[in-house]
N, C-alpha and C positions, 0 to 999 in steps of 0.2 A: 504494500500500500504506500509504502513511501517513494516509490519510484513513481504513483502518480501525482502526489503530490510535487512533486521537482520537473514538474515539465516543464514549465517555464518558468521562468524571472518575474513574473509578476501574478501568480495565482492568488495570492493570500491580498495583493491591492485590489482584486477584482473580486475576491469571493468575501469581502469587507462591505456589509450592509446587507446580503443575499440571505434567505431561508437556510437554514438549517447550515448556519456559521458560527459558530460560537468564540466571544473573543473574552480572552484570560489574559491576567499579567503574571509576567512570567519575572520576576524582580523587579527592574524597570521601563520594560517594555512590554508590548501588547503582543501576543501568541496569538493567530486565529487557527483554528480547529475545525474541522469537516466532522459533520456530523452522520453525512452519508455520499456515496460519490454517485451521481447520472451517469446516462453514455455519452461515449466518447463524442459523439454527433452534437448531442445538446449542449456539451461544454467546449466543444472548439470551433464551431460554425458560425463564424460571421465574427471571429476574435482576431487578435493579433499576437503573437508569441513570438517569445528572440530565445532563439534555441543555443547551446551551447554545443560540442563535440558530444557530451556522455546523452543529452536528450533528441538532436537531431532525430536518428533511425525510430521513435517513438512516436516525435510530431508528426512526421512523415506518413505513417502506417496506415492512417484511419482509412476510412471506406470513402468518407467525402473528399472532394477536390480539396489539393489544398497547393496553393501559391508560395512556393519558396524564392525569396528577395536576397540573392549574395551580394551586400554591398560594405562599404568601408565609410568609416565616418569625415575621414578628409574626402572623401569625394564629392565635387559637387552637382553632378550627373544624377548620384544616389540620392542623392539631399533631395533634389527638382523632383521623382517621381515620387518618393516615398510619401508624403502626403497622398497623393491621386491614388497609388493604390490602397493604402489607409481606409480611404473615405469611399474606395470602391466595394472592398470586400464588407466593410461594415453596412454598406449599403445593399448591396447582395442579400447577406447575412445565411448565403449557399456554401459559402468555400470559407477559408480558414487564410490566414497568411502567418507564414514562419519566417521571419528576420534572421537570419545570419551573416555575422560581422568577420568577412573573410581575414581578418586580422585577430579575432578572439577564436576559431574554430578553423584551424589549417585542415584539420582530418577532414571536416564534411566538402573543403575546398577541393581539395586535392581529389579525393572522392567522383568527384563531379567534375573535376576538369575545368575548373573556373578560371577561366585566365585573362577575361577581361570582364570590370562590373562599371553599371548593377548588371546582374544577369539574373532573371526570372523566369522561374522554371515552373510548369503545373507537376502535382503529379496526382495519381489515384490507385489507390491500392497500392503504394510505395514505389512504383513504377512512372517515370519521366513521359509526359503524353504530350506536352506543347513547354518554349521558351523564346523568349529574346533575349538579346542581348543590346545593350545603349538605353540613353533615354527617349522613347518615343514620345510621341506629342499626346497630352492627356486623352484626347478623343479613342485613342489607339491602344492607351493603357486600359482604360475604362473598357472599351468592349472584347480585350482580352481576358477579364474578369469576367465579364457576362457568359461569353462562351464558355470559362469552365464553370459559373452557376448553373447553367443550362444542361450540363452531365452529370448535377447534381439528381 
């Protein structure tokens, strides 16, 4: 069970206010606690996650679509999309988007062969089905999102 908890970087800032969260202190800080866990479908569809190397092959897995974003925080190519896709998949709320920072996770880099970013990859069922590579023009990002909602 703790391996579900650590899928990403930010579960316990998202699951902070939700049903069946219970938050304790833990000396001087706040602990939140799961009190039961959904499927995987209802808790990462239409979310955002920044995966690390040990969570990557995790995030990946699910059955729904989901958008992996390899990009670098100096880049300013990465900077320009990242909003748009953001504000696509949440708007979707079909596919899932996984952030990783080709500078914090060499393995999934390497992995995948990234050798130029952002590079954004679909995948389903852990398997590679659509990507680009550079920053295309919003319109282009947007309905590359749509299309993998729509194999949801």
């Amino acid at each position: 069970m703790n391996a579900l908890r650590q899928l990403s970087r930010n579960v316990y800032t998202q699951a902070a206010g939700t049903v069946g969260v219970r938050m304790s202190m833990t000396g001087s800080r706040a602990v939140a606690s799961t009190r039961f866990f959904q499927s995987s479908a209802s808790v990462m569809t239409g979310k955002v996650h920044d995966a690390s190397d040990e969570t990557f092959d995790k995030l990946i897995s699910g059955k729904e679509p989901i958008i992996v974003d390899f990009h670098a925080d100096w880049c300013g190519p990465c900077r320009l999309i990242d909003p748009i896709l953001q504000g696509s998949v949440k708007a979707s709320g079909k596919v899932t988007l996984v952030r990783v920072n080709v500078d914090d996770c060499p393995m999934a880099s390497t992995n995948y062969q990234i050798a130029s970013i952002p590079c954004v990859m679909a995948f389903k069922d852990g398997e590679v089905i659509d990507k680009f590579v550079g920053a295309l023009p919003k319109k282009a990002v947007e309905d590359f999102v749509a299309k993998q909602a729509n194999l949801a």
